[in-house]
SERO-295719 format. One line per 10 residues: number of its first residue (from 1); their letters; for each residue x, y, z of C-alpha. Coordinates in nm, 3 decimals, decimal comma. Example, Ala and Ser with C-alpha at 12.3 -4.5 7.8 and 13.67 -1.06 7.14 Angstrom:
2
1> as> 1,230/-0,450/0,780 ~ 1,367/-0,106/0,714
end
This chain:
380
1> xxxxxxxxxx> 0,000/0,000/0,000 ~ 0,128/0,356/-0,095 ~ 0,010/0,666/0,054 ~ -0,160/0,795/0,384 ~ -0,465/0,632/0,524 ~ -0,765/0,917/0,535 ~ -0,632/1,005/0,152 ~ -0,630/0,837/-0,175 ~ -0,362/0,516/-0,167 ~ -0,237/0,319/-0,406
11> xxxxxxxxxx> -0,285/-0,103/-0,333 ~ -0,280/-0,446/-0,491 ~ -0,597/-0,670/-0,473 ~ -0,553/-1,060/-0,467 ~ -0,561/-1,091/-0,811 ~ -0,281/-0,879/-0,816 ~ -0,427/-0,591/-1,003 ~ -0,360/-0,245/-0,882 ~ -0,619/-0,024/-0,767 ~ -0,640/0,364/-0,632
21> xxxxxxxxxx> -0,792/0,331/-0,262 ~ -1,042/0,684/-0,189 ~ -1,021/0,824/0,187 ~ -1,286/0,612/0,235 ~ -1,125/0,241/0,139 ~ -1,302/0,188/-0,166 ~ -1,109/0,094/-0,510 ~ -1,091/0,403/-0,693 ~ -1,079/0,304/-1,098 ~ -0,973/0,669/-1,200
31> xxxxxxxxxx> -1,143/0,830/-1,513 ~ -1,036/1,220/-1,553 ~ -1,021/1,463/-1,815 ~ -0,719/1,770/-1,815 ~ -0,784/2,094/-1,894 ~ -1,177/2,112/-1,719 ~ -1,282/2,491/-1,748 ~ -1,590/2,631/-1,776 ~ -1,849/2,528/-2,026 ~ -1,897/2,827/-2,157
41> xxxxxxxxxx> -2,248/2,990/-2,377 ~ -2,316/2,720/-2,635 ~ -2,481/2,854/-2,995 ~ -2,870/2,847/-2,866 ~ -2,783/3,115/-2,601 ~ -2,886/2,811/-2,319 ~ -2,714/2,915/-2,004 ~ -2,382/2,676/-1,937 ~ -2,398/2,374/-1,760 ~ -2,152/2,338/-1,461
51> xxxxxxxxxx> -1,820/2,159/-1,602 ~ -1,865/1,901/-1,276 ~ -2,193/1,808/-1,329 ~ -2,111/1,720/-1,693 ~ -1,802/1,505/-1,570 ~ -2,035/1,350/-1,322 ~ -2,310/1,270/-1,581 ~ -2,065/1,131/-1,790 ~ -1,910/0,945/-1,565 ~ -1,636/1,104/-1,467
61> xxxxxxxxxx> -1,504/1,093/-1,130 ~ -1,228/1,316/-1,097 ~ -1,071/1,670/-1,306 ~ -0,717/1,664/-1,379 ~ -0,462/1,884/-1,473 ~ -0,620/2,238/-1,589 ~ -0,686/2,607/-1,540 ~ -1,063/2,504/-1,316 ~ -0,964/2,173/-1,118 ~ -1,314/2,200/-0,952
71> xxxxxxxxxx> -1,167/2,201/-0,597 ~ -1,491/2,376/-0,445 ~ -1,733/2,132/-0,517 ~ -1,584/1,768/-0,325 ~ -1,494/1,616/-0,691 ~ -1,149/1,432/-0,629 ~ -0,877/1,603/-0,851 ~ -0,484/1,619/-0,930 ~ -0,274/1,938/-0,898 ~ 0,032/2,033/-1,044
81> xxxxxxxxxx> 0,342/2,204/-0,856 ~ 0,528/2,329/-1,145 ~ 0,866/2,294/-0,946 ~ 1,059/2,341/-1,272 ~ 0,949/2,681/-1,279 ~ 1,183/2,718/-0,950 ~ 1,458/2,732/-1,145 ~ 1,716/2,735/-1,473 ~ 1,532/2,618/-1,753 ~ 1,685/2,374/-2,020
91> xxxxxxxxxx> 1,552/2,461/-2,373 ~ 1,607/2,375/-2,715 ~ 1,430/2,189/-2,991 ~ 1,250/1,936/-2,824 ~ 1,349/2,039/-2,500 ~ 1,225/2,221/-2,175 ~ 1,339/2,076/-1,885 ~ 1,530/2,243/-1,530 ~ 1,871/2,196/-1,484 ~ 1,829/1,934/-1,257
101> xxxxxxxxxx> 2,244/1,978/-1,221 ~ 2,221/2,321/-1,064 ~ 2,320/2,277/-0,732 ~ 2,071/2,558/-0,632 ~ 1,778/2,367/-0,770 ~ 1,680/2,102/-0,484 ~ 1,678/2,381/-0,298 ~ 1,439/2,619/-0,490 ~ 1,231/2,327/-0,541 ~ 1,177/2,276/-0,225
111> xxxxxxxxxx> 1,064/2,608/-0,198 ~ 0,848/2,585/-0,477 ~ 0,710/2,264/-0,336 ~ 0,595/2,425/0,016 ~ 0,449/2,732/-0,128 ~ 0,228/2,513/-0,356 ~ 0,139/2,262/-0,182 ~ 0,047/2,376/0,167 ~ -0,294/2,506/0,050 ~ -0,395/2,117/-0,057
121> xxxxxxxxxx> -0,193/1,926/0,184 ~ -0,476/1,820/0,430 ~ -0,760/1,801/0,153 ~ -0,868/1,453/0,108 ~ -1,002/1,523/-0,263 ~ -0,662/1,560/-0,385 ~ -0,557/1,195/-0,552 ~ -0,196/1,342/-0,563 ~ 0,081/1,582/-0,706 ~ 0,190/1,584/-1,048
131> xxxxxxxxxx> 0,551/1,756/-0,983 ~ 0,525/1,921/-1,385 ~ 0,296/1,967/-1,662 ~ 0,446/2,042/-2,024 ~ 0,810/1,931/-2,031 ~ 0,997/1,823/-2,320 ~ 1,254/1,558/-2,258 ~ 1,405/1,544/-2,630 ~ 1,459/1,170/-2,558 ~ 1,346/1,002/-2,887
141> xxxxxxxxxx> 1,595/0,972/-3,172 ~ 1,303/0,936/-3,423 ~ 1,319/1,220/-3,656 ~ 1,655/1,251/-3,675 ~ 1,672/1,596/-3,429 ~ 1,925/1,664/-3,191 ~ 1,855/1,441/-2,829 ~ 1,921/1,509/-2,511 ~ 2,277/1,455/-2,447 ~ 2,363/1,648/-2,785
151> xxxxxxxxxx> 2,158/1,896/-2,685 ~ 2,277/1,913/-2,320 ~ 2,652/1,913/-2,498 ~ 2,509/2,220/-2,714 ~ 2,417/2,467/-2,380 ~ 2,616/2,733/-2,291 ~ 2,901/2,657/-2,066 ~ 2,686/2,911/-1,787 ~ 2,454/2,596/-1,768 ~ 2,542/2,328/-1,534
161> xxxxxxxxxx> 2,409/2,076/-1,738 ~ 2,640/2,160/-2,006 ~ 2,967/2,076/-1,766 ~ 2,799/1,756/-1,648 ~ 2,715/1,602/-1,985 ~ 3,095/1,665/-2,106 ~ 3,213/1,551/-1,772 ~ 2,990/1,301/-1,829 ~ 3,019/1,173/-2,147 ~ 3,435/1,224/-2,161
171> xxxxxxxxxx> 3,448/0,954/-1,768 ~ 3,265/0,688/-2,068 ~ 3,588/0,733/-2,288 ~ 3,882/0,756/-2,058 ~ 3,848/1,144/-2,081 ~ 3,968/1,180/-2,466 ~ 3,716/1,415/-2,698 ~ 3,895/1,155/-2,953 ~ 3,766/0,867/-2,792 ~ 3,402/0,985/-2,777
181> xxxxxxxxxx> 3,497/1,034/-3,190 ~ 3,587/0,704/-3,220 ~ 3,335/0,519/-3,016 ~ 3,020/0,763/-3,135 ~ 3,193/0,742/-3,567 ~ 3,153/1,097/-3,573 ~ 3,456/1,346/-3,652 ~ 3,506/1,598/-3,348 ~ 3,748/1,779/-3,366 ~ 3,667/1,980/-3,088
191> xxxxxxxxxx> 3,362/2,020/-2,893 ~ 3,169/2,286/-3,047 ~ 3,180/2,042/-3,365 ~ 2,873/1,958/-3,139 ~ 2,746/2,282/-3,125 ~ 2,721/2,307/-3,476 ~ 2,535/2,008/-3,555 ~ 2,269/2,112/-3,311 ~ 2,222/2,417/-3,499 ~ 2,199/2,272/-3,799
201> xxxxxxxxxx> 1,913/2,067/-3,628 ~ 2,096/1,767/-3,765 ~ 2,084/1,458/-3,474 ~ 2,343/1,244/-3,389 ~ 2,230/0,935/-3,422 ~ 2,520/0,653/-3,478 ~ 2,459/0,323/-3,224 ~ 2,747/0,418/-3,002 ~ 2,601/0,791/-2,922 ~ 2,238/0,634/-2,871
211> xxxxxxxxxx> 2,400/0,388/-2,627 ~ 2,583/0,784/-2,429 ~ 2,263/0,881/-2,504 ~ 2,037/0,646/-2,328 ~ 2,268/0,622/-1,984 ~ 2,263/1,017/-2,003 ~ 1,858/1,036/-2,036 ~ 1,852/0,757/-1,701 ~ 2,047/0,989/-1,531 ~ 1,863/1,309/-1,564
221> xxxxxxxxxx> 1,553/1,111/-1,483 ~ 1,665/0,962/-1,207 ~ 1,794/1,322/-1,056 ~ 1,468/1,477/-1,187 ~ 1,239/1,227/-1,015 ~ 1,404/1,154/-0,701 ~ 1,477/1,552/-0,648 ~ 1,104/1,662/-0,707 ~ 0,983/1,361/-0,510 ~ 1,191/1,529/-0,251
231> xxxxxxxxxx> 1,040/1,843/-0,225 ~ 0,725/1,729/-0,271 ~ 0,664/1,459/0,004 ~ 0,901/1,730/0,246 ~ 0,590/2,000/0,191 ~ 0,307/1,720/0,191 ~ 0,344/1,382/0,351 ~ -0,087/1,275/0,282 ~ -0,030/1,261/-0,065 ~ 0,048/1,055/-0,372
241> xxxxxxxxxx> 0,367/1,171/-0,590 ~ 0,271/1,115/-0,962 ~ 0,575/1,192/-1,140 ~ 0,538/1,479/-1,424 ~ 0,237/1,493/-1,693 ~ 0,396/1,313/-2,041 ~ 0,218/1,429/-2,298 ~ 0,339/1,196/-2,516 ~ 0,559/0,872/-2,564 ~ 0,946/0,944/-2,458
251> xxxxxxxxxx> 1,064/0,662/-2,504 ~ 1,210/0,356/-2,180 ~ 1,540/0,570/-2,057 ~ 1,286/0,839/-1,877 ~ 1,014/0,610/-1,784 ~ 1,263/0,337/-1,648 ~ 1,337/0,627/-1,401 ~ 0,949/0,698/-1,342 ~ 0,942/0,436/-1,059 ~ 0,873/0,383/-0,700
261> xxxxxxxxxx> 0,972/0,479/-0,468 ~ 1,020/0,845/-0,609 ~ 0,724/0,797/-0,823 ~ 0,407/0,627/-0,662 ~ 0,183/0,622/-0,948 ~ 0,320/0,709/-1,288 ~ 0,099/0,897/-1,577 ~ 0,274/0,770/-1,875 ~ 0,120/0,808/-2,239 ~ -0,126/0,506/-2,261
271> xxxxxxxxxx> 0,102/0,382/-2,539 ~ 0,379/0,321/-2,294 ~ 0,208/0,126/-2,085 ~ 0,464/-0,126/-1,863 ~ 0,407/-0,467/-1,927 ~ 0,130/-0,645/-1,691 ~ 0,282/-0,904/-1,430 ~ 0,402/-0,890/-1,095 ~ 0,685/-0,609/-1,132 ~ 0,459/-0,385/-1,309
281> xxxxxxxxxx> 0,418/-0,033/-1,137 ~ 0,085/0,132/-1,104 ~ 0,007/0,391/-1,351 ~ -0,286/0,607/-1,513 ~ -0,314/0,597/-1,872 ~ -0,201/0,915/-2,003 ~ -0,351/1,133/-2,299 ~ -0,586/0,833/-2,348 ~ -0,813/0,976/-2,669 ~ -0,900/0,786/-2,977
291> xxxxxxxxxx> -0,908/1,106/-3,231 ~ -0,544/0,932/-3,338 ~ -0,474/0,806/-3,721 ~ -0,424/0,475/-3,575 ~ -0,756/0,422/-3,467 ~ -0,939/0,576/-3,799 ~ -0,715/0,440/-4,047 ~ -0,730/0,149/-4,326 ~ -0,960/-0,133/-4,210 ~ -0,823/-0,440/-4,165
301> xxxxxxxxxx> -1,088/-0,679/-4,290 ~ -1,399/-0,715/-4,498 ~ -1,637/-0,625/-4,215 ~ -1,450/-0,334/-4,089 ~ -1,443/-0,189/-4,441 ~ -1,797/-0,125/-4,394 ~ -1,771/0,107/-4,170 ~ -1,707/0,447/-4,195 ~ -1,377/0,626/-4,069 ~ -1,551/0,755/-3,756
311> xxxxxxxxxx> -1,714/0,392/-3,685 ~ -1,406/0,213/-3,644 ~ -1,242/0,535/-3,492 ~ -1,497/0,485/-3,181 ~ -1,491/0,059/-3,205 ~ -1,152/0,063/-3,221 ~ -1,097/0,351/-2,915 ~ -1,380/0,130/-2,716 ~ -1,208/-0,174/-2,738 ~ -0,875/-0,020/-2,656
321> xxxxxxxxxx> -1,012/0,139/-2,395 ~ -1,154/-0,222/-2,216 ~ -0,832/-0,345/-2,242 ~ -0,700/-0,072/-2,087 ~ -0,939/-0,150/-1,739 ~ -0,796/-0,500/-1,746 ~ -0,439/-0,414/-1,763 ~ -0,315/-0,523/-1,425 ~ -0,093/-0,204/-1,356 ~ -0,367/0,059/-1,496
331> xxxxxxxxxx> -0,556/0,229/-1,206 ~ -0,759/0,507/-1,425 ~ -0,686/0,722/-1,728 ~ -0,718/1,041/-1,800 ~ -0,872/1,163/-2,135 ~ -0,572/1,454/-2,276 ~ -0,857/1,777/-2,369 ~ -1,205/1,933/-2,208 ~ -1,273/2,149/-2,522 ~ -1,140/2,169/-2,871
341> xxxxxxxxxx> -0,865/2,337/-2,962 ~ -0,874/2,624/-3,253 ~ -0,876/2,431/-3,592 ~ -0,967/2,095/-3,447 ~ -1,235/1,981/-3,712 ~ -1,523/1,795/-3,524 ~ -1,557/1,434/-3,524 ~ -1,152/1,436/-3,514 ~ -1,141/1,699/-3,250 ~ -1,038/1,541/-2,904
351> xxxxxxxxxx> -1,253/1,811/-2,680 ~ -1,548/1,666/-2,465 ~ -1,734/2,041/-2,531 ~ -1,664/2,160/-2,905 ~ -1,589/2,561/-2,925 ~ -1,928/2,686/-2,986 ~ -2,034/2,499/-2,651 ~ -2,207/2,222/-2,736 ~ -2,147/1,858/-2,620 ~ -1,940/1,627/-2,820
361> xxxxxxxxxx> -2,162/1,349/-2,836 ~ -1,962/1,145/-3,074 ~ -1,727/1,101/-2,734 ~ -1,933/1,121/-2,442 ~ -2,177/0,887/-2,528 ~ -1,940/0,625/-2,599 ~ -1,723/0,738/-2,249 ~ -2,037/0,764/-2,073 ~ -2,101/0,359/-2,156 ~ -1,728/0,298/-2,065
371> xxxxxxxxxx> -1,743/0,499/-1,742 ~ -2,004/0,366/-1,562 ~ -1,909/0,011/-1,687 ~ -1,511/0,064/-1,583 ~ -1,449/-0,092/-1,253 ~ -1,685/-0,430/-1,311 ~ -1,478/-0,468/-1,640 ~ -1,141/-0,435/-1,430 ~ -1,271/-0,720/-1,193 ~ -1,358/-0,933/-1,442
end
């Protein structure tokens, strides 16, 4: 069991699935959407409905990351600290991250952490802290940009992080720049050779720099979890720690870091789900929506062909979306947009509530039906 009794936990049944326990003791199947704000006038002139009642008529049982969490009204919720916004910010293509190598930045953290969190820390409708929302960890070599070590080789030498990936990088190769040539089959003549190519947006990507690459991406994720864990469980000992908000996939180096005990429930994209079995960790499926390519694409037999894009777009998100409830290490999920964003083109818009206010019935009604269904389908 994780957590503090008289506040949402985190515990195995006998079956060995994972569940979220409620202040109460009951299982707690999460099912959440980010970025809840008011409803807003729809085209008719009707008069809004309240944003919780619509998550509750849905099915919904808790708001997630966003500008209205609906704190006021007893519906359970997760909050974000923002602790990277304590200090020196890492940035690049790809990238925006702290310097978790500044020595100052446990510190200002910490800080961060106990001016944030105090005002939630004895409210038993918080489910837990998600230390950041919008990072970029650069940690994919898909695409052929610059990663995170080149671009952590690329700062400016006033950035810590730029003296620790050299420092770094040189201790794998016996502290020879012609080494690191040798073993990455790249010509550097010097280090900002490195510089250059990060310009140039052109990514290293030989075998022996992915294999620098990936020890270097452990290592800020280990400092990055276990220093905002820190802070966080320092400024509020009832709660659940939850990692940061990954907005999409980033790949096993980060997530391999994402682990108890400085994470106690993880909110990776759905797509990175661990794999079920008795080492799994618990986690809420991230960014779950089914307005992807994947799930609207070419059918894949005769009956499917039938259908219409948007038909197997829903089947296809429905059936994911069961076999999401029986994943042993899933405890909830969490459904990436309340409203559309400008441009989104309705049926393929993710929001719950489309711009001109009106309900997006080609998802609810199908969440609705999952919702209320959720937790017998996990027990089965």
């Amino acid at each position: 069991m994780r957590g503090a009794a008289g506040f949402f936990r985190a515990g195995r049944d006998d079956a060995g699935r994972w569940w979220l326990i409620d202040p109460d003791d009951r299982p707690f199947f999460l099912r959440g959407v980010h970025g809840v704000r008011p409803a807003g006038v729809v085209d008719d002139g009707a008069l809004p409905r309240d944003p919780a009642a619509l998550l509750r008529s849905w099915g919904f049982n808790a708001a997630g990351i966003g500008p209205a969490p609906l704190r006021e009204d007893g519906l359970a919720f997760v909050a974000t600290a923002e602790l990277a916004q304590a200090g020196v910010r890492l940035t690049g293509p790809g990238l925006s991250l702290p310097d978790v190598f500044d020595l100052d930045w446990p510190r200002l953290a910490s800080s961060r952490a106990f001016e944030v969190c105090r005002v939630h820390a004895s409210d038993p409708a918080l489910i837990g802290w998600v230390s950041d929302d919008g990072l970029a960890w650069a940690a994919s070599p898909a695409g052929g940009r610059p990663t995170l070590l080149q671009l952590c080789l690329s700062l400016e030498p006033s950035h810590a992080a730029y003296h620790a990936a050299w420092e770094f990088t040189l201790a794998l190769h016996g502290g020879r720049l012609e080494a690191v040539a040798r073993a990455w089959g790249v010509a550097l003549a010097n280090k900002e050779v490195v510089r250059e190519m990060t310009r140039a947006e052109t990514g290293l990507a030989t075998r022996g720099y992915l294999r620098d690459h990936a020890r270097w991406t452990q290592e800020f994720a280990r400092r990055y979890f276990t220093t905002t864990a820190a802070a966080l469980r320092e400024a509020d000992e009832n709660h659940l720690v939850l990692g940061c908000r990954f907005r999409g996939p980033v790949g096993p180096d980060v997530l391999a870091r994402c682990v108890y005990p400085a994470v106690d429930v993880a909110l990776p994209h759905w797509r990175e789900l661990p794999a079920a079995g008795a080492a799994a960790q618990p986690v809420v499926a991230g960014e779950f929506s089914w307005v992807e390519p994947a799930f609207a694409g070419a059918a894949t037999t005769i009956w499917a062909a039938r259908l219409t894009s948007v038909e197997r777009m829903l089947r296809r998100g429905r059936s994911q979306l069961e076999r999401l409830a029986r994943h042993s290490a899933v405890v909830g999920y969490a459904w990436p947009a309340w409203a559309d964003e400008p441009g989104e083109q309705p049926p393929f818009a993710r929001g719950l509530v489309h711009i001109n206010g009106a309900e997006a019935r080609e998802h609810t009604e199908l969440l609705t039906a999952f919702n209320l269904r959720a937790e017998s389908l996990r027990r089965l």
